[in-house]
PyMOL Python script that loads the backbone (N, CA, C, O; Angstrom):
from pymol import cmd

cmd.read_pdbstr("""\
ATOM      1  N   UNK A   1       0.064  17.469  -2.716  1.00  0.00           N
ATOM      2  CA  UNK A   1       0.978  16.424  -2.319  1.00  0.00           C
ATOM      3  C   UNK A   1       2.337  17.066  -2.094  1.00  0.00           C
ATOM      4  O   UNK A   1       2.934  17.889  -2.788  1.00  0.00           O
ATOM      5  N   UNK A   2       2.673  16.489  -0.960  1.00  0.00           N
ATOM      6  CA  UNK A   2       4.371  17.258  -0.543  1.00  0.00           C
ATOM      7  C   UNK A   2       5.411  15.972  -1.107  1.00  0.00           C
ATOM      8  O   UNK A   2       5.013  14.813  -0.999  1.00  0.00           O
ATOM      9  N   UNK A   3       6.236  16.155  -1.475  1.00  0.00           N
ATOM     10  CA  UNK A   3       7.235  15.594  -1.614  1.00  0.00           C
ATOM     11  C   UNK A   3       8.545  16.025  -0.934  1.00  0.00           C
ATOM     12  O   UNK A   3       9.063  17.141  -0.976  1.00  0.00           O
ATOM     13  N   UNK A   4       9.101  14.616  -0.122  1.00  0.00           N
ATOM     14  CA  UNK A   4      10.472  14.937   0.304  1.00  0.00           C
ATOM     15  C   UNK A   4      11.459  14.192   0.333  1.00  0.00           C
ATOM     16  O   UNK A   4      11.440  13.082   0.865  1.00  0.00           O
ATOM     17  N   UNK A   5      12.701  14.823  -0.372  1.00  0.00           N
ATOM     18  CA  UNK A   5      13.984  14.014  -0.110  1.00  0.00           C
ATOM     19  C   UNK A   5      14.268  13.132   1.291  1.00  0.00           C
ATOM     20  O   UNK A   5      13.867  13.535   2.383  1.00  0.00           O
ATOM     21  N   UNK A   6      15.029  11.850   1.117  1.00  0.00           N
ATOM     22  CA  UNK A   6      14.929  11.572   2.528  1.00  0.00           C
ATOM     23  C   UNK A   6      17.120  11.848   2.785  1.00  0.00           C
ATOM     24  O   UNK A   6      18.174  11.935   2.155  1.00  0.00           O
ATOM     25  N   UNK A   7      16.424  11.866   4.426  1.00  0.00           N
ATOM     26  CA  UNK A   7      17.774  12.235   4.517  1.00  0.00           C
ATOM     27  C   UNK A   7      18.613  11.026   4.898  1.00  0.00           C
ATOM     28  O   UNK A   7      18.067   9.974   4.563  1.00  0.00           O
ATOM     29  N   UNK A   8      19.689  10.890   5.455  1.00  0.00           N
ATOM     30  CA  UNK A   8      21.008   9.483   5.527  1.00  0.00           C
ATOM     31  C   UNK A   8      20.104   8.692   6.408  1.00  0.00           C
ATOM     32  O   UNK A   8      19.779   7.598   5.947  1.00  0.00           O
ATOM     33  N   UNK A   9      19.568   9.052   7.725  1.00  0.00           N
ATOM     34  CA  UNK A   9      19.186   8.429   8.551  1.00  0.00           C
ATOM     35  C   UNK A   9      17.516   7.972   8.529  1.00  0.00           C
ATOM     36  O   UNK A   9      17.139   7.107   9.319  1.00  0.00           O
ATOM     37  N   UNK A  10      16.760   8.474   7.781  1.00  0.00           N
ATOM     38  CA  UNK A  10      15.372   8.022   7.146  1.00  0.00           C
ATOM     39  C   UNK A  10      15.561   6.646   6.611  1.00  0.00           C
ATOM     40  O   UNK A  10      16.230   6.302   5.636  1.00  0.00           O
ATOM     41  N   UNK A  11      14.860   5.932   7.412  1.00  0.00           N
ATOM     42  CA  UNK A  11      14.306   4.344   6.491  1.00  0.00           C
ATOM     43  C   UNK A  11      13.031   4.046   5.640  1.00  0.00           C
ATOM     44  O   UNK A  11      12.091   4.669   6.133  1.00  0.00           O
ATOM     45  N   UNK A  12      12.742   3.500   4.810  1.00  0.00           N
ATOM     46  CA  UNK A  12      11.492   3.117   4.764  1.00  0.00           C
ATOM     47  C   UNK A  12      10.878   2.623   5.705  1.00  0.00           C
ATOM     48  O   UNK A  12      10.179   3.524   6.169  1.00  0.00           O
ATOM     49  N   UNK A  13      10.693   1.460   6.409  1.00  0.00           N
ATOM     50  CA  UNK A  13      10.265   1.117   7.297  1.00  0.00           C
ATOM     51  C   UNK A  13       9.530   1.846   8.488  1.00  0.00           C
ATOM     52  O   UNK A  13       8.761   1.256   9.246  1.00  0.00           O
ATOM     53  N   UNK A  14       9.916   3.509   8.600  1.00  0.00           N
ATOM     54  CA  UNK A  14       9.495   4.232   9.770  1.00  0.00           C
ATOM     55  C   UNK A  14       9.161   5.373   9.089  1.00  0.00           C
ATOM     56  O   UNK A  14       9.413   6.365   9.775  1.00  0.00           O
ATOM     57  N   UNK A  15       8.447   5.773   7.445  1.00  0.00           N
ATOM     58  CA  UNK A  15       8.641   7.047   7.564  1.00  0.00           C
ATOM     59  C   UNK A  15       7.914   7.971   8.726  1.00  0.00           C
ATOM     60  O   UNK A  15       7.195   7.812   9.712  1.00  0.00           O
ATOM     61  N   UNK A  16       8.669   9.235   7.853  1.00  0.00           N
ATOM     62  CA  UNK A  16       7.954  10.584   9.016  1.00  0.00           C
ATOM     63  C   UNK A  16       6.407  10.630   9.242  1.00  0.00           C
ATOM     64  O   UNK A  16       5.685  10.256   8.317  1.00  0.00           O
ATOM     65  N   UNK A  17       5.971  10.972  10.162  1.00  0.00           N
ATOM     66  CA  UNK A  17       4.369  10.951  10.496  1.00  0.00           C
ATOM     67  C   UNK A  17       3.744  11.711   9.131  1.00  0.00           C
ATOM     68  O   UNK A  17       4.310  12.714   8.698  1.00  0.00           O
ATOM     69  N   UNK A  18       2.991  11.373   8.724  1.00  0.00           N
ATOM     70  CA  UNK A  18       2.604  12.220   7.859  1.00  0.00           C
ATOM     71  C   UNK A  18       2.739  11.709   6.311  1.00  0.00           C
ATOM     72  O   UNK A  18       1.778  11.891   5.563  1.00  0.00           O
ATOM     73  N   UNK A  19       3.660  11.212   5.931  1.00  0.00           N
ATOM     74  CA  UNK A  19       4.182  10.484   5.038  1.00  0.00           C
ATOM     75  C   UNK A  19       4.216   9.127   4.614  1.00  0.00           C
ATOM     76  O   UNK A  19       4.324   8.337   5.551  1.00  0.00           O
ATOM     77  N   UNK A  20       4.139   8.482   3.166  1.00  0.00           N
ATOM     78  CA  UNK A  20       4.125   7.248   3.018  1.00  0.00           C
ATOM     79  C   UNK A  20       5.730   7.202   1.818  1.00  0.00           C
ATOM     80  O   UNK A  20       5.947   7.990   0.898  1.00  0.00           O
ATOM     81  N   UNK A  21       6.664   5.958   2.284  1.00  0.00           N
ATOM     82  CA  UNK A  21       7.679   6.116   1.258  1.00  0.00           C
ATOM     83  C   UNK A  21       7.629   5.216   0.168  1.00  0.00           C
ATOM     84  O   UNK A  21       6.763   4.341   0.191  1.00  0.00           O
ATOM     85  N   UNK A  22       8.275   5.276  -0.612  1.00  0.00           N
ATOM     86  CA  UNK A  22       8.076   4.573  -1.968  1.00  0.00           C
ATOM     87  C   UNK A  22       9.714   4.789  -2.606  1.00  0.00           C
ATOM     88  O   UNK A  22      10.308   5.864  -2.518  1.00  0.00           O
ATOM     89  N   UNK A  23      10.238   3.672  -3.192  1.00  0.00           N
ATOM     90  CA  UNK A  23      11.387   3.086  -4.360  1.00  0.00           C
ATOM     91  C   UNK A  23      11.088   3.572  -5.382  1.00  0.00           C
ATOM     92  O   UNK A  23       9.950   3.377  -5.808  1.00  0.00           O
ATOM     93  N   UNK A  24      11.862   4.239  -5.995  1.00  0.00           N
ATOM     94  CA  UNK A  24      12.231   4.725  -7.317  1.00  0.00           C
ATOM     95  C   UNK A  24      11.477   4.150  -8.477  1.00  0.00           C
ATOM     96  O   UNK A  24      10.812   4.641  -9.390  1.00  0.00           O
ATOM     97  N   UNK A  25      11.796   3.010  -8.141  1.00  0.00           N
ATOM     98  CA  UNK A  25      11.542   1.712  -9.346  1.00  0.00           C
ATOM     99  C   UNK A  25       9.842   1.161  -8.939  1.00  0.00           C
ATOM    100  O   UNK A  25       9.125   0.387  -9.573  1.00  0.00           O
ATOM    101  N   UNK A  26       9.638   1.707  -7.981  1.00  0.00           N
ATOM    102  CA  UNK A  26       7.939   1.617  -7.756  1.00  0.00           C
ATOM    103  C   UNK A  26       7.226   2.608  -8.832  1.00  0.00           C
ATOM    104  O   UNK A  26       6.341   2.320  -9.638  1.00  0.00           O
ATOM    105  N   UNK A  27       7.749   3.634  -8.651  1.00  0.00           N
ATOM    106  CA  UNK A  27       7.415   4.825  -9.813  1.00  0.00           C
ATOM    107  C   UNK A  27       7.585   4.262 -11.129  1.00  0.00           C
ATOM    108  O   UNK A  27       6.610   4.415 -11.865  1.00  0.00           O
ATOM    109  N   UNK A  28       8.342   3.792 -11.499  1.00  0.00           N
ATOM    110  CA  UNK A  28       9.145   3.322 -12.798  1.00  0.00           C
ATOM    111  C   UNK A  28       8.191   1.946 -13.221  1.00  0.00           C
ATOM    112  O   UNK A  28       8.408   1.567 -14.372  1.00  0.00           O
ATOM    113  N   UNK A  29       7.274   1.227 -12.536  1.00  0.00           N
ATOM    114  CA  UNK A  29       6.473   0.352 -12.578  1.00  0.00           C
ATOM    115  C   UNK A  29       5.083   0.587 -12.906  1.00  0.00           C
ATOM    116  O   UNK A  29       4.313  -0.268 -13.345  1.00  0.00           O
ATOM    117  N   UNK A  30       4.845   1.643 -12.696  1.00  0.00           N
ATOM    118  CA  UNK A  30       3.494   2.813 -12.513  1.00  0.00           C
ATOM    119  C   UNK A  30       3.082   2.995 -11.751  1.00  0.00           C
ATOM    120  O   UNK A  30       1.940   3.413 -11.943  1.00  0.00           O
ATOM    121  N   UNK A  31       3.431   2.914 -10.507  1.00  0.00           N
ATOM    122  CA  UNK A  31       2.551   3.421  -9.099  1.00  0.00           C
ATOM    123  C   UNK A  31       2.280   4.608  -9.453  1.00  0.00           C
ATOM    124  O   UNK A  31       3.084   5.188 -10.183  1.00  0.00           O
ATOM    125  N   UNK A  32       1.248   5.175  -9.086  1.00  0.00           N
ATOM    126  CA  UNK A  32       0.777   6.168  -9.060  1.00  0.00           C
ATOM    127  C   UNK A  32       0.099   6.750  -7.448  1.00  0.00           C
ATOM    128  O   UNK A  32      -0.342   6.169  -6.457  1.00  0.00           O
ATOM    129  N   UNK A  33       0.360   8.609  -7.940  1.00  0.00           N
ATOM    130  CA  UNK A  33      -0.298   9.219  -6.974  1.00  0.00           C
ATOM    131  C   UNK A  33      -1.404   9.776  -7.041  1.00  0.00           C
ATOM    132  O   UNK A  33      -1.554  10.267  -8.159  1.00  0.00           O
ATOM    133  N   UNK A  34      -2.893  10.060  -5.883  1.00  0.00           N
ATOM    134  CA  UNK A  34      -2.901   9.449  -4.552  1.00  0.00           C
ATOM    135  C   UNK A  34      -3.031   7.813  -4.883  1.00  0.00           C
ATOM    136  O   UNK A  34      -3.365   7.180  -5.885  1.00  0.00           O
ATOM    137  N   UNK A  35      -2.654   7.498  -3.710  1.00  0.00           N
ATOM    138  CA  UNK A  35      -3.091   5.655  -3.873  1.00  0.00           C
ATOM    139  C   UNK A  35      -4.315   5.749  -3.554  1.00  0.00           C
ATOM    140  O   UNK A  35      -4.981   6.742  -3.260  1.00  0.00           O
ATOM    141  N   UNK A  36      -4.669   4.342  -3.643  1.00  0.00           N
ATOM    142  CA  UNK A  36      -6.182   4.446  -3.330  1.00  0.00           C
ATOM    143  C   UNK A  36      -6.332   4.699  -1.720  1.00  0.00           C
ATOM    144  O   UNK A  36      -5.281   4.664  -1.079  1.00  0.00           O
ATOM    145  N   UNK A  37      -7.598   4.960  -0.988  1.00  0.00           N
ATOM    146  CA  UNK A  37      -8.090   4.985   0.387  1.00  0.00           C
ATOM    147  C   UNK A  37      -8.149   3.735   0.929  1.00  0.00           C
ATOM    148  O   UNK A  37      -8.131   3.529   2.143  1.00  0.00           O
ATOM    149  N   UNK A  38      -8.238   2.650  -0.148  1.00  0.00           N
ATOM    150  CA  UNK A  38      -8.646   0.908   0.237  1.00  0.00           C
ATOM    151  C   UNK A  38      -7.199   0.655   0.235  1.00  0.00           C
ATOM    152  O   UNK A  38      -6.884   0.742   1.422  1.00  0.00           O
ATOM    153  N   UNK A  39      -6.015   0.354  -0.539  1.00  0.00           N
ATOM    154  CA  UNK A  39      -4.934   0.169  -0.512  1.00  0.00           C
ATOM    155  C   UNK A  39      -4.508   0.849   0.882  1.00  0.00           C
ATOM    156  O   UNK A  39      -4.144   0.126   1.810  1.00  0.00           O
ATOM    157  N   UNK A  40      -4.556   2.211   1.016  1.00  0.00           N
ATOM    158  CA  UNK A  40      -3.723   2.689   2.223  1.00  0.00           C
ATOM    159  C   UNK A  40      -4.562   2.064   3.522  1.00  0.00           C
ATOM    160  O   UNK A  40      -3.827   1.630   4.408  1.00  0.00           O
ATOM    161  N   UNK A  41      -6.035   1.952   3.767  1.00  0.00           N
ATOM    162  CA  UNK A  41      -6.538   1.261   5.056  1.00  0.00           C
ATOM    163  C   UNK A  41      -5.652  -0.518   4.944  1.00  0.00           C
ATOM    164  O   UNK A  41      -4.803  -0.904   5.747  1.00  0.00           O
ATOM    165  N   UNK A  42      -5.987  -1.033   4.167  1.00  0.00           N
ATOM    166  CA  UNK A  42      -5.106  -2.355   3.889  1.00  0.00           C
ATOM    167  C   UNK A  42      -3.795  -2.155   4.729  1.00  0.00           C
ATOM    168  O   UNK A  42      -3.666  -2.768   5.788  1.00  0.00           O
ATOM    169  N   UNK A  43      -2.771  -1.262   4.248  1.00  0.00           N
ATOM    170  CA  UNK A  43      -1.480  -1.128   4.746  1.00  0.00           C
ATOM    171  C   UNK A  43      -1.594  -0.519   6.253  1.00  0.00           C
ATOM    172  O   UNK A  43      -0.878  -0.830   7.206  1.00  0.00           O
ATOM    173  N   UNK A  44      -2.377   0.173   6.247  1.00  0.00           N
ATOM    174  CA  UNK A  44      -2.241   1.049   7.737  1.00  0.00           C
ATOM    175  C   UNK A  44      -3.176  -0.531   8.542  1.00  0.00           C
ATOM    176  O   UNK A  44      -2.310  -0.901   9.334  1.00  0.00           O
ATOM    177  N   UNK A  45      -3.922  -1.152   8.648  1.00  0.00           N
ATOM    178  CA  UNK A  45      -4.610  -2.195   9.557  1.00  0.00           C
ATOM    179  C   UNK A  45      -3.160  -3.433   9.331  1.00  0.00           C
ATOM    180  O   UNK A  45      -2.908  -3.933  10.427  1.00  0.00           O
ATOM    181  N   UNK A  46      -2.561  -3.788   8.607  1.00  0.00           N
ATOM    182  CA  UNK A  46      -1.492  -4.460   8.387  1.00  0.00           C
ATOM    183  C   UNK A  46      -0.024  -4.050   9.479  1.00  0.00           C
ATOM    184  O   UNK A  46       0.725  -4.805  10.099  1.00  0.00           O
ATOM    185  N   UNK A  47      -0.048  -2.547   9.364  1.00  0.00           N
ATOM    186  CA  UNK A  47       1.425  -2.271   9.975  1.00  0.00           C
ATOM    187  C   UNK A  47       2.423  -2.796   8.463  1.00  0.00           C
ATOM    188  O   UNK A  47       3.394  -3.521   8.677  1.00  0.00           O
ATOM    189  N   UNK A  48       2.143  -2.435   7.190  1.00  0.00           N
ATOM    190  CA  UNK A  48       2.593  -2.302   6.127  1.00  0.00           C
ATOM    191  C   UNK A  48       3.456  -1.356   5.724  1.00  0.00           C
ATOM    192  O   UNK A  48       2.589  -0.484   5.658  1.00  0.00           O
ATOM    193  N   UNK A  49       4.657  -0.662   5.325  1.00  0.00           N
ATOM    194  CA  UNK A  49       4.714   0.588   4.548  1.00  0.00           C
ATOM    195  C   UNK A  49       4.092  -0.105   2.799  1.00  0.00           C
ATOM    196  O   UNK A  49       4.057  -1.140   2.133  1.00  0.00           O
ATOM    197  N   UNK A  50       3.635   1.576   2.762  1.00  0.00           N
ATOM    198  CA  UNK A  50       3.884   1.323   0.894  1.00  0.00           C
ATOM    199  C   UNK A  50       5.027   1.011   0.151  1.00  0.00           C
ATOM    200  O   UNK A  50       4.820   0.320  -0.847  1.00  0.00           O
ATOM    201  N   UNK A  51       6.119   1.327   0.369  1.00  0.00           N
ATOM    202  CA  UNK A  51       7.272   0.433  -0.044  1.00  0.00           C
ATOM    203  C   UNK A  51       7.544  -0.838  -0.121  1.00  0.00           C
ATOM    204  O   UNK A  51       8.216  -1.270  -1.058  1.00  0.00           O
ATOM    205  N   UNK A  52       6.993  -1.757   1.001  1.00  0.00           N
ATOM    206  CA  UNK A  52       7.203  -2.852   1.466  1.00  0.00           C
ATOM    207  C   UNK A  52       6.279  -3.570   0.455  1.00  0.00           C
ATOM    208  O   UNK A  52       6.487  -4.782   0.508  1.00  0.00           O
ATOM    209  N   UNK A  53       5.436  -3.276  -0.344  1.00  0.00           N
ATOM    210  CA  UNK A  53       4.503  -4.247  -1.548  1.00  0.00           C
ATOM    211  C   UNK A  53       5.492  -3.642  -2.948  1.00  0.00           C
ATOM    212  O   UNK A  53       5.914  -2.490  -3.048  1.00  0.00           O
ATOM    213  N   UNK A  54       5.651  -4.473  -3.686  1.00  0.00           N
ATOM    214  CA  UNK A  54       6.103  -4.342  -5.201  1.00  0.00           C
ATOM    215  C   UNK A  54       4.502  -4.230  -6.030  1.00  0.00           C
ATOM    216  O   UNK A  54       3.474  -4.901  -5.939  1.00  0.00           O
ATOM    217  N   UNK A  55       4.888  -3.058  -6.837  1.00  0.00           N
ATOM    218  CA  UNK A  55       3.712  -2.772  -7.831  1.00  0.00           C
ATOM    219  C   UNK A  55       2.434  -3.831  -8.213  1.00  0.00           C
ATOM    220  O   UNK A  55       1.228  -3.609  -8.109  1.00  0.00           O
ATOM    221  N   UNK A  56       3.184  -5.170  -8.734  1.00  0.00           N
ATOM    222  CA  UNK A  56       2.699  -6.311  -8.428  1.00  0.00           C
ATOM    223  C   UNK A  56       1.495  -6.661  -7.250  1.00  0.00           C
ATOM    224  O   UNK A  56       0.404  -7.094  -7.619  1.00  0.00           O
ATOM    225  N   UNK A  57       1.741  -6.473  -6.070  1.00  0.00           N
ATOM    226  CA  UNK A  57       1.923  -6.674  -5.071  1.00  0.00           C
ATOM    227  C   UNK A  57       0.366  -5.450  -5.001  1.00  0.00           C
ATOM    228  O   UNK A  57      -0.732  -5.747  -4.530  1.00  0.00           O
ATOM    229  N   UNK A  58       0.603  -4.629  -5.378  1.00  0.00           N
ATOM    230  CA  UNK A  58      -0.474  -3.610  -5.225  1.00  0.00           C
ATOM    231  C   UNK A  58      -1.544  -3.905  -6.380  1.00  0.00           C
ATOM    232  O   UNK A  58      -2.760  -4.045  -6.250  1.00  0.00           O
ATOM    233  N   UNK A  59      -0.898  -3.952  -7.352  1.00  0.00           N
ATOM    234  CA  UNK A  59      -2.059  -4.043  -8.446  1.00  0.00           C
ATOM    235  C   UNK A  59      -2.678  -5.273  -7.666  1.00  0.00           C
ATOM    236  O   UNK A  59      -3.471  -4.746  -6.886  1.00  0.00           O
ATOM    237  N   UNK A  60      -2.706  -6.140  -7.546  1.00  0.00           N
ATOM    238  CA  UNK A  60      -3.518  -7.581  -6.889  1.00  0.00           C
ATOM    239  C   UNK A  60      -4.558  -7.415  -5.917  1.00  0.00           C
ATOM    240  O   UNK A  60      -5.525  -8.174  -5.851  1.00  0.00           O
ATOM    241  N   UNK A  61      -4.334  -6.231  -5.008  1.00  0.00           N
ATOM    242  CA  UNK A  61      -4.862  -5.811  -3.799  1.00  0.00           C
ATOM    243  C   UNK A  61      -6.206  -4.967  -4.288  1.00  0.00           C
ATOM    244  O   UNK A  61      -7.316  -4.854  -3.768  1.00  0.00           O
ATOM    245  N   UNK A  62      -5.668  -4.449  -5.445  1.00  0.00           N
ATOM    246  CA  UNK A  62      -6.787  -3.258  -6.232  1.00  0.00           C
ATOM    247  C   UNK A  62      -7.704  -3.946  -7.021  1.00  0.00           C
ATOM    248  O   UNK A  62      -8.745  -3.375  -7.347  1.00  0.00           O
ATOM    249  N   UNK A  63      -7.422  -5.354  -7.460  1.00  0.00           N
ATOM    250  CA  UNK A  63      -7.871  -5.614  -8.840  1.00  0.00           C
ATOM    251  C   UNK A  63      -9.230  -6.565  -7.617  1.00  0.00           C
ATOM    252  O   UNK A  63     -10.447  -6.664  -7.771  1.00  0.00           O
ATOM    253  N   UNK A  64      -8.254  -7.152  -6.388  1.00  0.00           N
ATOM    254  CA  UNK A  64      -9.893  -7.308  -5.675  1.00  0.00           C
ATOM    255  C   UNK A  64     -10.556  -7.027  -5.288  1.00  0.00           C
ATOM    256  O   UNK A  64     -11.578  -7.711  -5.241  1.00  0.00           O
ATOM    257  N   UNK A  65     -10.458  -5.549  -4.594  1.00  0.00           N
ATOM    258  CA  UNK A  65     -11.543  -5.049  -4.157  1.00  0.00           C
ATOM    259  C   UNK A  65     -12.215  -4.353  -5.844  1.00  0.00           C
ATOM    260  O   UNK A  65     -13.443  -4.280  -5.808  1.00  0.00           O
ATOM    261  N   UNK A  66     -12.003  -4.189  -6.310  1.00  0.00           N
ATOM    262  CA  UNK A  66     -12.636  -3.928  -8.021  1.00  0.00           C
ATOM    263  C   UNK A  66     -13.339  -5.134  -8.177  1.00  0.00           C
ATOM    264  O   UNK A  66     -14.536  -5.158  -7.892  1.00  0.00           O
ATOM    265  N   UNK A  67     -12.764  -6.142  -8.592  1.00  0.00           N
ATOM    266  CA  UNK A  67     -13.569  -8.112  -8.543  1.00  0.00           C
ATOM    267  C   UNK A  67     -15.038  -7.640  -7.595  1.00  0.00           C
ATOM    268  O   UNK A  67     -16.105  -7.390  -8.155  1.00  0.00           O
ATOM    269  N   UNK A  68     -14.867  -7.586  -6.233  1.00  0.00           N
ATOM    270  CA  UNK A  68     -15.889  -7.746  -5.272  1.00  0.00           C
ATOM    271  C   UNK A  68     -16.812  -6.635  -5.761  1.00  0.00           C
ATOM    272  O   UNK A  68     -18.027  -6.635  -5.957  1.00  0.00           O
ATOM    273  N   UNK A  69     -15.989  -5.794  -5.884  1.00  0.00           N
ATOM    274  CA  UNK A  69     -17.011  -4.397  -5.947  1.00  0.00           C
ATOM    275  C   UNK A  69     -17.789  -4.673  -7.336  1.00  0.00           C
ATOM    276  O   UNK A  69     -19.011  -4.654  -7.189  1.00  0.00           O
ATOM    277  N   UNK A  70     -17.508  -4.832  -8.168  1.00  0.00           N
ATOM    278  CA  UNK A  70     -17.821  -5.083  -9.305  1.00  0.00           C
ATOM    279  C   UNK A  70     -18.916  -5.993  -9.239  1.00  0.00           C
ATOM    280  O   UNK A  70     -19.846  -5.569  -9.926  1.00  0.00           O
ATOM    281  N   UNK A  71     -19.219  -7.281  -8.577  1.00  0.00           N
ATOM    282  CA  UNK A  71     -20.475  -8.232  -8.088  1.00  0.00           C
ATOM    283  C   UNK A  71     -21.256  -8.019  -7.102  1.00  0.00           C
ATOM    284  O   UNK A  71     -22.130  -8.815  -6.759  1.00  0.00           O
ATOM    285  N   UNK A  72     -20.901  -6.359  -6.254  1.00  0.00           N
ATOM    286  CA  UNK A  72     -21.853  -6.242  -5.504  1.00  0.00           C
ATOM    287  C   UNK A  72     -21.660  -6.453  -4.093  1.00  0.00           C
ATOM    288  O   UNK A  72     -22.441  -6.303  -3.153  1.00  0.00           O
ATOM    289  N   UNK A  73     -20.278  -6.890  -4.142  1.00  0.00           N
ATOM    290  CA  UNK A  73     -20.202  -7.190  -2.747  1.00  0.00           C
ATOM    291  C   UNK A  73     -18.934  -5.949  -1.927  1.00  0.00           C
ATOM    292  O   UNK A  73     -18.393  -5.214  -2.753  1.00  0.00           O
ATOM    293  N   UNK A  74     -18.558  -5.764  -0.635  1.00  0.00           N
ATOM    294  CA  UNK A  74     -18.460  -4.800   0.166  1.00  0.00           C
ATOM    295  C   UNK A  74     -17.057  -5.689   0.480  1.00  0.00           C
ATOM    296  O   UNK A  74     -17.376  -6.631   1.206  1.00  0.00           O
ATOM    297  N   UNK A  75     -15.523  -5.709   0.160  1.00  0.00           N
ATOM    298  CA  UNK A  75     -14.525  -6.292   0.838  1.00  0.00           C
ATOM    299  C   UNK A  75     -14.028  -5.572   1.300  1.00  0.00           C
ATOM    300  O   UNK A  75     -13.557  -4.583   0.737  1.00  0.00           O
ATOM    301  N   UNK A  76     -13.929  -5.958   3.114  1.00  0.00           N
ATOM    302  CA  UNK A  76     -13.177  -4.747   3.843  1.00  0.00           C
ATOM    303  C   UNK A  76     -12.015  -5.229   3.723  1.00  0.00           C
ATOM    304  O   UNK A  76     -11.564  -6.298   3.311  1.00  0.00           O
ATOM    305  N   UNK A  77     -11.499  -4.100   4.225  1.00  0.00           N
ATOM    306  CA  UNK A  77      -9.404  -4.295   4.330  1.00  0.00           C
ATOM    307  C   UNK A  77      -9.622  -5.121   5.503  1.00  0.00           C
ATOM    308  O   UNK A  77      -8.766  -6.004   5.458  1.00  0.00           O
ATOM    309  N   UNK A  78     -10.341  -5.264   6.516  1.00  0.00           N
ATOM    310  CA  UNK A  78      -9.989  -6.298   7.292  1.00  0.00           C
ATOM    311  C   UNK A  78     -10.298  -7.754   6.507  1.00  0.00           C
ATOM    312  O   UNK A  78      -9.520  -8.644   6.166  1.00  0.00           O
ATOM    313  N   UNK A  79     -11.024  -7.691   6.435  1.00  0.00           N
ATOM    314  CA  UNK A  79     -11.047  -8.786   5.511  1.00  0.00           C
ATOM    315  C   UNK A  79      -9.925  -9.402   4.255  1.00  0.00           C
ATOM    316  O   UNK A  79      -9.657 -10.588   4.061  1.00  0.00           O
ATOM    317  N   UNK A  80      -9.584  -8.645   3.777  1.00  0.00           N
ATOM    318  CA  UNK A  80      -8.626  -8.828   2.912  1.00  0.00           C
ATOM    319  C   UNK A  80      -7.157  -9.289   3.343  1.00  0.00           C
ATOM    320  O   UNK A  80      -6.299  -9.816   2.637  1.00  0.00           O
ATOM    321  N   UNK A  81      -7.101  -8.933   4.745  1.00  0.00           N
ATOM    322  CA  UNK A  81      -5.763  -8.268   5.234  1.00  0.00           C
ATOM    323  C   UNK A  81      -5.537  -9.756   5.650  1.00  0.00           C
ATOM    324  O   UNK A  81      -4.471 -10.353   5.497  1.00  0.00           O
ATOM    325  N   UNK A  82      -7.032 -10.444   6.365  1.00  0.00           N
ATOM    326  CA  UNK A  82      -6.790 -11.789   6.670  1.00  0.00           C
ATOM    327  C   UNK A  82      -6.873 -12.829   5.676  1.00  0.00           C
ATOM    328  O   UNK A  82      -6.335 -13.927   5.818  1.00  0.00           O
ATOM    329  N   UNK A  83      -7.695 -12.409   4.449  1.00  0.00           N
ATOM    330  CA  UNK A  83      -6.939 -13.303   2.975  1.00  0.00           C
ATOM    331  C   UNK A  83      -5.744 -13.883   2.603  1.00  0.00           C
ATOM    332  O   UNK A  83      -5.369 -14.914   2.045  1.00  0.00           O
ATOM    333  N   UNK A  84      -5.263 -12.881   3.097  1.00  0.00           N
ATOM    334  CA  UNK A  84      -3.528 -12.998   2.586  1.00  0.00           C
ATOM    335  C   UNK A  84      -2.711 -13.375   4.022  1.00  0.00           C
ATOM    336  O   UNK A  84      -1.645 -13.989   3.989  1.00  0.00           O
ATOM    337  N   UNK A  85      -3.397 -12.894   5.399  1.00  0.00           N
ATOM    338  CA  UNK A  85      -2.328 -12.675   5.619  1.00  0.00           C
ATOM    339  C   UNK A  85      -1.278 -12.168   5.739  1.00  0.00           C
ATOM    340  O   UNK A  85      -0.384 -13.006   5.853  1.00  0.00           O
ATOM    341  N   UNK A  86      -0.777 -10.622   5.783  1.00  0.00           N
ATOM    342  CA  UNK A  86      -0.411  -9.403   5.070  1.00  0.00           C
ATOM    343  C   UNK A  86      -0.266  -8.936   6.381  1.00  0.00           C
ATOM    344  O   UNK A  86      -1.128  -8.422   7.093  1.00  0.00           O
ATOM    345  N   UNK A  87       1.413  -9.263   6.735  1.00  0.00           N
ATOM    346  CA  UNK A  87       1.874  -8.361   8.112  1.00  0.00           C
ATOM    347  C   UNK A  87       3.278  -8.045   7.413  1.00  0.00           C
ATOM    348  O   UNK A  87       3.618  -8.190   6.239  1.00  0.00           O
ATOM    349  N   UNK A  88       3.956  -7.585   8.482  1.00  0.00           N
ATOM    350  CA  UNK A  88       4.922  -6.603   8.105  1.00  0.00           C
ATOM    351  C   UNK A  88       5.831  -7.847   8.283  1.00  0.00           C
ATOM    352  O   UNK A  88       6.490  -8.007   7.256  1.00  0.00           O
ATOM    353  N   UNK A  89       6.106  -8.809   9.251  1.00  0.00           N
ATOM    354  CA  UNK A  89       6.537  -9.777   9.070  1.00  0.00           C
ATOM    355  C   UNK A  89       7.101 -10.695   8.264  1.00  0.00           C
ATOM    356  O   UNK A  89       8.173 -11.276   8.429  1.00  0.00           O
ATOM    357  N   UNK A  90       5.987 -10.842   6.996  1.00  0.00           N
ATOM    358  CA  UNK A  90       5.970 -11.880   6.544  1.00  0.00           C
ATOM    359  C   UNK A  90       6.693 -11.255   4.765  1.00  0.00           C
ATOM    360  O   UNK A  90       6.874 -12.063   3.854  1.00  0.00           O
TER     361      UNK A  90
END
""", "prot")
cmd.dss("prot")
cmd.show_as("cartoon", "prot")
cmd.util.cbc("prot")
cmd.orient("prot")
């Protein structure tokens, strides 16, 4: 895993190709690294950054595809994505 300072003109909203950004206080919540592969397809089919969900916000996303998975059943991120509803928008 690379880690990088961002510089004055870096937003969340656009990081660099290659990269996902994250708040201080996301860390400080327990996010952890790597995220999952289901969380990041979720955000990438959304037009999401990882910043843009609060820890909260993630744990919920994890705890259902765990729920489904757990009874056997297969929840895609598309599927999920239209659960919620989950654009960059909103």
């Amino acid at each position: 895993m690379v880690m990088k300072a961002p510089k004055n003109s870096d937003r969340v909203r656009s990081p660099p190709l290659g990269f996902v950004t994250v708040y201080e206080f996301s860390l400080r919540e327990g996010l952890r690294f790597p995220p999952s592969t289901e969380l990041i397809d979720v955000l990438t089919i959304c037009g999401v950054s990882l910043a843009q969900l609060s820890y909260k916000a993630m744990s919920i996303i994890m705890g259902l595809f765990i729920f489904f998975r757990d009874h056997g059943v297969v929840l895609s991120s598309e599927c999920l994505s239209q659960m919620g509803h989950l654009t960059s928008d909103t």
